[in-house]
Backbone as a chain_set.jsonl record, in Angstrom:
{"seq": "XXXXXXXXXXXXXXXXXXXXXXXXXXXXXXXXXXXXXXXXXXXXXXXXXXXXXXXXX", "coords": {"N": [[83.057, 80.51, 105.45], [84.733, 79.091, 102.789], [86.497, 79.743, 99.489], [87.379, 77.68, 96.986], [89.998, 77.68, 94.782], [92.043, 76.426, 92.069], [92.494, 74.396, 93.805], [93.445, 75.319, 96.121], [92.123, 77.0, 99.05], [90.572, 79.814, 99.965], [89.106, 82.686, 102.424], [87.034, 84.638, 101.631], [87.082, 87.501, 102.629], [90.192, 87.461, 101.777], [90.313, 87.065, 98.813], [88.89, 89.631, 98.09], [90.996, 91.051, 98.846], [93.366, 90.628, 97.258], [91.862, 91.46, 94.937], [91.136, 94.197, 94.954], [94.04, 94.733, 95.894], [94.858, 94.294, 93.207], [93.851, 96.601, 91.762], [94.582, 98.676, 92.672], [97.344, 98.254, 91.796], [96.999, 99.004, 89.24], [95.731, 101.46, 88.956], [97.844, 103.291, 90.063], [99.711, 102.284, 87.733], [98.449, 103.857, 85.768], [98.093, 106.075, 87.074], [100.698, 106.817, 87.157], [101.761, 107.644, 89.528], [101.845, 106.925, 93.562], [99.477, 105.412, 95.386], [97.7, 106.383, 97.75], [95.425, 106.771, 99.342], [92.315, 105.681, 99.316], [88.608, 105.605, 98.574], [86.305, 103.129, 99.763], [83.795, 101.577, 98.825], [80.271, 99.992, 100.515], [77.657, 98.034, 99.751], [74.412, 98.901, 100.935], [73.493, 96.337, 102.303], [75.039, 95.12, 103.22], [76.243, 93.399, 106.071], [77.692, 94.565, 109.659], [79.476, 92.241, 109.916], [80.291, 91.972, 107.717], [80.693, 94.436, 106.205], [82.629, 95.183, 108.143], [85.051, 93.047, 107.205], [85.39, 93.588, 104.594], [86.87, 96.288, 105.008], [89.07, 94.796, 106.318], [90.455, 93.574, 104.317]], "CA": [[82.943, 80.147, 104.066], [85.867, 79.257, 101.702], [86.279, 79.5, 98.182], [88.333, 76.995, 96.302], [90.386, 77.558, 93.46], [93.349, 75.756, 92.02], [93.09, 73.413, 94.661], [93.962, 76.317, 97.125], [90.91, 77.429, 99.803], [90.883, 81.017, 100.693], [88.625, 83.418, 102.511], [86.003, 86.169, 100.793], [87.875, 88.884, 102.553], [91.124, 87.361, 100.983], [90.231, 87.478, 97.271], [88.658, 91.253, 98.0], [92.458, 92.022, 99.268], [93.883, 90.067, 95.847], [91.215, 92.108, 93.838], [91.622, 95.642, 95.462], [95.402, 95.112, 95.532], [95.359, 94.751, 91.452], [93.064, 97.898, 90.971], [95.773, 99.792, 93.584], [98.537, 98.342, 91.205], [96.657, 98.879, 87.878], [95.469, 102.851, 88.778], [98.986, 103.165, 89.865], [100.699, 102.804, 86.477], [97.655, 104.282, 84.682], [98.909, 107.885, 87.146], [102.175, 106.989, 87.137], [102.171, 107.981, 91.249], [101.339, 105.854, 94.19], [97.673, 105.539, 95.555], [98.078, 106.362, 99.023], [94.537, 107.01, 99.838], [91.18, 105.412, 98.24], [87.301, 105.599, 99.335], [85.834, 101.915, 99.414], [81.855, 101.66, 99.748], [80.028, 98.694, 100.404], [76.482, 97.889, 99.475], [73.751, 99.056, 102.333], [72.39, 95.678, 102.495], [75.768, 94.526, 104.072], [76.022, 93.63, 107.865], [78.694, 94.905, 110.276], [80.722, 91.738, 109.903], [80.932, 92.061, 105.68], [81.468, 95.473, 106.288], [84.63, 94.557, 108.815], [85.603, 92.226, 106.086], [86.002, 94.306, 103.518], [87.831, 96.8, 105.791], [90.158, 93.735, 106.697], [90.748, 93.07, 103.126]], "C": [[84.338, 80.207, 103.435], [85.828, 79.019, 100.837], [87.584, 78.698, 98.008], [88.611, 77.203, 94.632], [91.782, 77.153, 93.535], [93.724, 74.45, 92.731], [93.648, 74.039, 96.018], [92.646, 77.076, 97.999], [91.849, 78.961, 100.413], [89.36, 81.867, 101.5], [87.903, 84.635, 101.886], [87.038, 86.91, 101.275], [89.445, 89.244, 102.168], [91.263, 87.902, 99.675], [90.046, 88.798, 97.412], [90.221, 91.881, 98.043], [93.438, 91.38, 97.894], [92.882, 91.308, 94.996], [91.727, 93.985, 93.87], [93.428, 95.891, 95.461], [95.673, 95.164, 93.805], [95.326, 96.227, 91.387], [93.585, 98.896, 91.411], [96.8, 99.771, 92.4], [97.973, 99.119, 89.55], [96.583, 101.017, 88.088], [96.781, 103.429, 89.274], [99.796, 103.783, 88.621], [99.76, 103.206, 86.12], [98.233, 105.852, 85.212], [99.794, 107.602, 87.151], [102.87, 107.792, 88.627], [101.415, 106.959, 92.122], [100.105, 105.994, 94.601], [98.053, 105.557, 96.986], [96.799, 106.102, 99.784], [93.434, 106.538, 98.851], [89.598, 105.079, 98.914], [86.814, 103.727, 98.44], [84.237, 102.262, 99.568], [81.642, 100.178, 99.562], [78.395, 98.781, 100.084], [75.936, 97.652, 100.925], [73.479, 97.746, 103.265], [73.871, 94.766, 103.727], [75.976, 94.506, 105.748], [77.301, 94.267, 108.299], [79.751, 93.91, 110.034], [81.896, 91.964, 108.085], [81.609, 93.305, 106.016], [83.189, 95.629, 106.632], [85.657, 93.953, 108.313], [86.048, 92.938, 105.046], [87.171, 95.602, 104.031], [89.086, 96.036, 105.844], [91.317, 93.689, 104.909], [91.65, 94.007, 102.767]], "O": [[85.034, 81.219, 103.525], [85.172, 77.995, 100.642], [88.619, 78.904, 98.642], [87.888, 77.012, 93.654], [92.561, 77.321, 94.473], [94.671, 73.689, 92.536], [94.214, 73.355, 96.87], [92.138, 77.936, 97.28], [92.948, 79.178, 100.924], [88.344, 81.478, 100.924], [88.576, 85.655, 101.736], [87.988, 87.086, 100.512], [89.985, 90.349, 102.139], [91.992, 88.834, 99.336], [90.959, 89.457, 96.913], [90.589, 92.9, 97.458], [94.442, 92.073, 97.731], [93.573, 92.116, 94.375], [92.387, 94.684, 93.101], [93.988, 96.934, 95.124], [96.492, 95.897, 93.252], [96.261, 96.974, 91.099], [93.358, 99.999, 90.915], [97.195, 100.837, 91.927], [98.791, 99.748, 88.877], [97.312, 101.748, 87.418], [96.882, 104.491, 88.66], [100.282, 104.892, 88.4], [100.025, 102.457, 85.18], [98.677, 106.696, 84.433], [100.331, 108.71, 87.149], [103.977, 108.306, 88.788], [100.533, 106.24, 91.653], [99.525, 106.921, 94.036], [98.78, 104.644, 97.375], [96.848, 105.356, 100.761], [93.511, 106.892, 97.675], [89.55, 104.229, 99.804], [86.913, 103.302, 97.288], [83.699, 103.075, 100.32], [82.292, 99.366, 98.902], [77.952, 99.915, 100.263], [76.358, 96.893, 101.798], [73.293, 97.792, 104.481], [73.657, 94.055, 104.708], [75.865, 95.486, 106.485], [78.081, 94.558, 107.392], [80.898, 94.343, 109.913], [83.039, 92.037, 107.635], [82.834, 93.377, 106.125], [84.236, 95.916, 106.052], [86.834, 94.082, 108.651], [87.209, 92.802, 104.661], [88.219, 95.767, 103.407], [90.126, 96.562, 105.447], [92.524, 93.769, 104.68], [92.212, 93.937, 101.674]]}, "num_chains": 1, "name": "protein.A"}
């Protein structure tokens, strides 16, 4: 599956790694130290590959 925006096709477990890299940069400056470490969860209903995907991401 690819999503299109802009005119630019990317991968689901792309955007997750665009989204999750903001919310790294954003909680970041909100402590004012780096995020070294962060717990992800995924919803039960997801299979092994989503799972792997979001890992990837």
């Amino acid at each position: 599956m690819l999503i299109t925006i802009d005119n630019k096709e990317y991968k689901p477990e792309k955007l997750s790694g665009f989204i999750l890299k903001k919310i790294k940069e954003d909680a970041e400056k909100f402590l004012g130290e780096k995020v070294t470490q962060a717990v992800i969860t995924v919803p039960a209903y997801f299979n092994d590959a989503q799972r792997n995907a979001t890992k990837a991401a």
